[in-house]
C-alpha positions in Angstrom: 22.1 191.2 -219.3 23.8 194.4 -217.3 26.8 194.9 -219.8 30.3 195.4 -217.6 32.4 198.5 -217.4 35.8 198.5 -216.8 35.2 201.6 -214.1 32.5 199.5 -212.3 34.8 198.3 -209.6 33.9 195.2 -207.1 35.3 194.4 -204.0 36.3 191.1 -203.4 37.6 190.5 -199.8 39.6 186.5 -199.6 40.4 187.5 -203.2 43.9 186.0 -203.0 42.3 182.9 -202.1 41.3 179.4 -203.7 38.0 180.8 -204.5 38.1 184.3 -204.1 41.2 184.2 -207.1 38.7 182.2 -208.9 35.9 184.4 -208.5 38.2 187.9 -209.0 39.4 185.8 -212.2 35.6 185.7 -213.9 34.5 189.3 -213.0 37.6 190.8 -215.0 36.9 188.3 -217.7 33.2 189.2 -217.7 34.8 193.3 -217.9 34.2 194.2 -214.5 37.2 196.5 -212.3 38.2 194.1 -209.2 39.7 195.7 -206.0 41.5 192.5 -204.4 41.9 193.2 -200.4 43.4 190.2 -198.2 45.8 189.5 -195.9 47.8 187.2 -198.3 49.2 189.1 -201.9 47.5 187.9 -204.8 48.7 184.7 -206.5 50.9 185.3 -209.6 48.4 183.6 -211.7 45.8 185.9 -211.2 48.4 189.0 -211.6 49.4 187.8 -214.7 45.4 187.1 -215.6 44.2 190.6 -214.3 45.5 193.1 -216.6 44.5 196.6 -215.7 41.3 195.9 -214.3 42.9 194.4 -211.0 44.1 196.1 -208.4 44.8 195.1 -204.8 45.4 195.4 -201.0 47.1 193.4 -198.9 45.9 194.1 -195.5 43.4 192.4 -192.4 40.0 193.3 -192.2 40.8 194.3 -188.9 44.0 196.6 -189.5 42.7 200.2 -188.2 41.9 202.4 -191.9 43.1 199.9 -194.0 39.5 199.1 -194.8 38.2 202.8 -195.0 41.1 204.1 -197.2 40.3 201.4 -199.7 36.6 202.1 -199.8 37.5 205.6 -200.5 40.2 204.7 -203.1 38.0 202.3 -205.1 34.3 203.3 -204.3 33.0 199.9 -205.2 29.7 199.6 -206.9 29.2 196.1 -205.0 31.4 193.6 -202.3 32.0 190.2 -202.7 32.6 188.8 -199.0 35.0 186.1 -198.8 37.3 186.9 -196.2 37.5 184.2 -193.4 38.8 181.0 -191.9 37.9 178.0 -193.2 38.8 174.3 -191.2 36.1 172.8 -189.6 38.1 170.9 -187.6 40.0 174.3 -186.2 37.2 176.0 -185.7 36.4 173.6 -183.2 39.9 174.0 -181.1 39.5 177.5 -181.7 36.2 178.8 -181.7 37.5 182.2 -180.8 39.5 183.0 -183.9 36.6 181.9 -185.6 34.1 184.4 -184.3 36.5 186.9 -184.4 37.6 186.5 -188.0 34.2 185.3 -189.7 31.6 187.8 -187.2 33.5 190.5 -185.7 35.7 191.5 -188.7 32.7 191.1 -191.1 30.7 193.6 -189.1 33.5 196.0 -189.8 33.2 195.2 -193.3 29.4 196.4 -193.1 29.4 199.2 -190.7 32.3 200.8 -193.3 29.6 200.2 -196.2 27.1 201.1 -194.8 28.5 204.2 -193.7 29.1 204.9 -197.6 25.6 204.0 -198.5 26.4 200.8 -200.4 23.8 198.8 -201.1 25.0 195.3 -203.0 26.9 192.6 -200.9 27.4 188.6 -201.9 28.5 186.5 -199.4 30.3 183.4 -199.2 28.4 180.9 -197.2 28.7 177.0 -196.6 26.4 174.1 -197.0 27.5 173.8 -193.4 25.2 175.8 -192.3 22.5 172.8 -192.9 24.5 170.4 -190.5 22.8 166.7 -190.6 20.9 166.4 -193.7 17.5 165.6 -193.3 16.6 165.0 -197.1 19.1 165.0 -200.1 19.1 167.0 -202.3 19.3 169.8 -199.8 16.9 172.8 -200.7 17.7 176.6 -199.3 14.6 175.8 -197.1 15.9 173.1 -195.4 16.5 173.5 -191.6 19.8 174.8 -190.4 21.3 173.5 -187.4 25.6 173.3 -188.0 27.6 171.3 -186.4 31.0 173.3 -185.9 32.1 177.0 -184.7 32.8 177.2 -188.6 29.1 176.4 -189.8 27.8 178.8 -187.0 29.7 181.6 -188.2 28.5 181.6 -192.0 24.8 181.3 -190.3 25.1 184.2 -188.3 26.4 186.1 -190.8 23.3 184.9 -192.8 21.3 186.4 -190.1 23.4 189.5 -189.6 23.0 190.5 -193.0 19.1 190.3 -192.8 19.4 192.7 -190.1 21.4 194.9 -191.6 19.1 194.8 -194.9 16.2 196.1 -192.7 18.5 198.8 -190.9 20.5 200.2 -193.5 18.9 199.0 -197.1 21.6 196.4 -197.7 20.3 193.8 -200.4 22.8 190.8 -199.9 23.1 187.4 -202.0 24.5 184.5 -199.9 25.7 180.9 -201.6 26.2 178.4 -199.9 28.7 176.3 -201.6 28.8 172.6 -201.1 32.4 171.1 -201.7 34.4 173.6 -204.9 37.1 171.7 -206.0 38.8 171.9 -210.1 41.7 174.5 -211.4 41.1 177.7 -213.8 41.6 176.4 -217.1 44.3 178.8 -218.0 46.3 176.7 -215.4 47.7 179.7 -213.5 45.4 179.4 -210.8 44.3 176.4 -208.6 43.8 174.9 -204.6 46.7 175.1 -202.2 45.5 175.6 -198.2 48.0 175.7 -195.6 47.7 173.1 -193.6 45.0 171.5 -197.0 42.1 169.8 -195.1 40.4 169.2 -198.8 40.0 165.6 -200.3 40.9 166.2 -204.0 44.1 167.9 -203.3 44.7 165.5 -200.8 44.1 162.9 -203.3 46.6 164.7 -205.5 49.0 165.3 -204.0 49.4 161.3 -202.9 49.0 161.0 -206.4 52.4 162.9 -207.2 54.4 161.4 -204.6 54.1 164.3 -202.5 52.1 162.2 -199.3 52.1 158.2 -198.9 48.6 157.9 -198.6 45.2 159.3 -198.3 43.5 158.3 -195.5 39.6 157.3 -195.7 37.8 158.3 -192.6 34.3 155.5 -192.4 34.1 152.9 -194.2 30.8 151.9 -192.5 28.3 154.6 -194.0 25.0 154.0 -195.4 25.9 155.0 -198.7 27.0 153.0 -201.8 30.5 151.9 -200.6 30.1 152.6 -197.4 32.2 156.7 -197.8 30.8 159.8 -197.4 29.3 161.0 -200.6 29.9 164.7 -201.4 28.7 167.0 -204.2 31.4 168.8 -206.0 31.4 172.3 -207.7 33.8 173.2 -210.5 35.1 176.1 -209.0 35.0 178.1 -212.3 30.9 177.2 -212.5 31.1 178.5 -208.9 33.1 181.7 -209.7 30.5 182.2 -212.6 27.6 182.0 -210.1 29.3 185.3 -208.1 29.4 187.0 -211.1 25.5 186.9 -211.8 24.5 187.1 -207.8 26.4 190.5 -208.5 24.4 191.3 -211.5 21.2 190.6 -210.2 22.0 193.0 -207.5 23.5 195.7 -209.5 20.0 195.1 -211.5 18.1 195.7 -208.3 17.6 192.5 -206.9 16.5 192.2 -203.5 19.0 189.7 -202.5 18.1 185.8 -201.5 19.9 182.8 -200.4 21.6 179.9 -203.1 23.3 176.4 -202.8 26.0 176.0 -205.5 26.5 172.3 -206.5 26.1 170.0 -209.3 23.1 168.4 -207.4 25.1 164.7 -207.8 27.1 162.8 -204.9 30.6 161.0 -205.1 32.0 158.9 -202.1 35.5 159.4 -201.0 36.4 156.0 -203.4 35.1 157.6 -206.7 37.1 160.4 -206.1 39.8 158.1 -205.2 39.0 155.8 -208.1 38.5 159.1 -210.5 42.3 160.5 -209.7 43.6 157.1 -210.3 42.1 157.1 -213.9 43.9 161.0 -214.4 46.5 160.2 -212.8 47.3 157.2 -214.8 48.4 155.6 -211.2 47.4 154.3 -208.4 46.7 156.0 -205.2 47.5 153.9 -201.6 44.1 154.4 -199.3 44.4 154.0 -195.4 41.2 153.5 -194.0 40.2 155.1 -190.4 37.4 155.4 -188.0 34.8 158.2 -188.6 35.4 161.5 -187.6 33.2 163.0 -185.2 29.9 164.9 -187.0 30.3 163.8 -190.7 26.9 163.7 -192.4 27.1 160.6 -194.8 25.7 162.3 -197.5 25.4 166.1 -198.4 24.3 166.9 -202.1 22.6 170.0 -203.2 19.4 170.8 -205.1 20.7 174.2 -206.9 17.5 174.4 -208.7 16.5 177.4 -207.4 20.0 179.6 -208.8 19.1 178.6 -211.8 15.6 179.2 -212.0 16.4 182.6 -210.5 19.9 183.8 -211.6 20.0 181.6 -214.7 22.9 179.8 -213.6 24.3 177.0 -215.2 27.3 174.7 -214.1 29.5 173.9 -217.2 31.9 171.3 -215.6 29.5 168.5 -214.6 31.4 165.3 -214.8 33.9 164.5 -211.5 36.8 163.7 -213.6 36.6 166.4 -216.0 36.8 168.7 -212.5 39.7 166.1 -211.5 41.7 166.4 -214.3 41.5 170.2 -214.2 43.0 170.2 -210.9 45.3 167.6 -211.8 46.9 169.7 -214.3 47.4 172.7 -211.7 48.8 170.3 -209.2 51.1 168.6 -211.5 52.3 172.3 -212.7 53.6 173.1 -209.1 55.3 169.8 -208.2 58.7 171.0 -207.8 61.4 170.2 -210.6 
């Protein structure tokens, strides 16, 4: 195993975010230096986790030098890509902000290191990229065919970064994360979206009084209870994936392509049913009509991360990931 050095500095781009905090969290636990650079400033929680291995800056991927004069300050040894938009649903009533956010400003990310000779890039894909499942679990080798301007983005990018391998060396990791959900277990870090699109938040916050309800949308799938059934990822077992796609690639890897899940479904009324039971309290459902291109089932086979990175998810069991969101949620409910 590559032992870390504090002076071996990784990018992470998004590393203010739900994930990107997450994943900027486990490299400076694992030793690493992390250069934060987003839009947003970094959440308290992972300031007062960082210590002096984290630095930061808050700028676009798009704001002329920003990106260049950060390259040059912190001469990263490897990137961690997770810089983008994220709704489905916007991507759809604004496809444009999509492609310019999740293509154009990721090309600028790559011309600047390739133009340094950097060789070692993870990115942050989507199980979207697969669109309607044609077997479950989903391998890596499964068709892709997305359904949204968001899903088309993260395949693109897929497909950029092969091209830039063959142009300019670039050996590149993407995951493609099925549905991350769970809290740091420090509690100082945790999910908050602006406007939140994601169910166990959702959940949650209806739990602490903060919505009425949470709406179901189908009732009439062909699954269990008739809900779409998801496969969630503790986010921490998915910030610990990053950390060895890194490795490998620091270690010479030639890069590949990795779904991230626990490789086990839950409908929307086991989550439901699994925040009650934390919650100690119930939680009013409002059922509604499907929403237009929701697969009724999408669960991973990860088999092949652990066979090849040696990965293995920690935080298997859907209320153990419940409660630890629970317990970040409740934390920020306003006194």
């Amino acid at each position: 195993m590559r032992m870390p050095d504090i002076k071996t500095t990784i990018l992470v781009t998004g590393g203010a975010g739900y994930i990107g905090s997450h994943v900027a969290r486990e490299l400076l636990a694992r030793g690493y230096g992390v250069a934060v650079f987003d839009r947003a400033p970094v959440p308290p929680g992972l300031r007062t986790l960082g210590g002096p291995g984290l630095q930061a800056v808050q700028a676009d991927l798009a704001a002329d030098g920003a990106l260049d004069a950060a390259l040059d300050r912190f001469q990263p040894l490897a990137t961690v890509h997770l810089a983008g938009d994220i709704a489905v649903g916007e991507s759809v009533e604004n496809p444009g902000k999509y492609y310019r956010n999740n293509i154009v400003n990721g090309i600028r990310l790559l011309d600047a290191l390739a133009a340094r000779g950097q060789s070692c890039f993870v990115f942050s894909s989507s199980a979207a990229v697969y669109g309607m499942p044609r077997v479950t679990p989903i391998p890596e080798d499964h068709p892709t065919d997305p359904m949204s301007p968001y899903g088309r983005t993260k395949l693109i990018f897929e497909q950029i970064l092969r091209d830039y391998g063959a142009a300019h060396g670039l050996r590149s990791t993407a995951l493609r994360y099925f549905n991350a959900a769970g809290a740091d277990a420090s509690g100082l870090l945790g999910e908050a979206h602006s406007p939140e699109t994601h169910l166990v938040p959702l959940v949650l916050r209806a739990a602490l009084g903060l919505s009425e309800s949470i709406r179901i949308f189908g009732t009439d799938y062909p699954t269990r209870d008739g809900t779409c059934v998801r496969d969630y990822i503790h986010v921490s077992d998915l910030a610990a994936a990053h950390v060895l796609a890194v490795e490998a690639l620091l270690d010479g890897a030639p890069g590949d392509v990795f779904n991230l899940g626990n490789g086990e479904g839950h409908s929307v009324r086991e989550v439901i049913a699994a925040a009650e039971a934390v919650a100690g309290r119930p939680i009013k459902a409002v059922e509604s009509p499907r929403r237009s291109g929701d697969p009724a089932a999408l669960v991973a086979s990860s088999q092949k991360a652990m066979q090849v990175l040696g990965w293995r998810p920690k935080y298997h069991e859907l209320e153990t990931i419940i409660r630890s969101a629970w317990s970040w949620h409740s934390s920020q409910r306003p006194a």
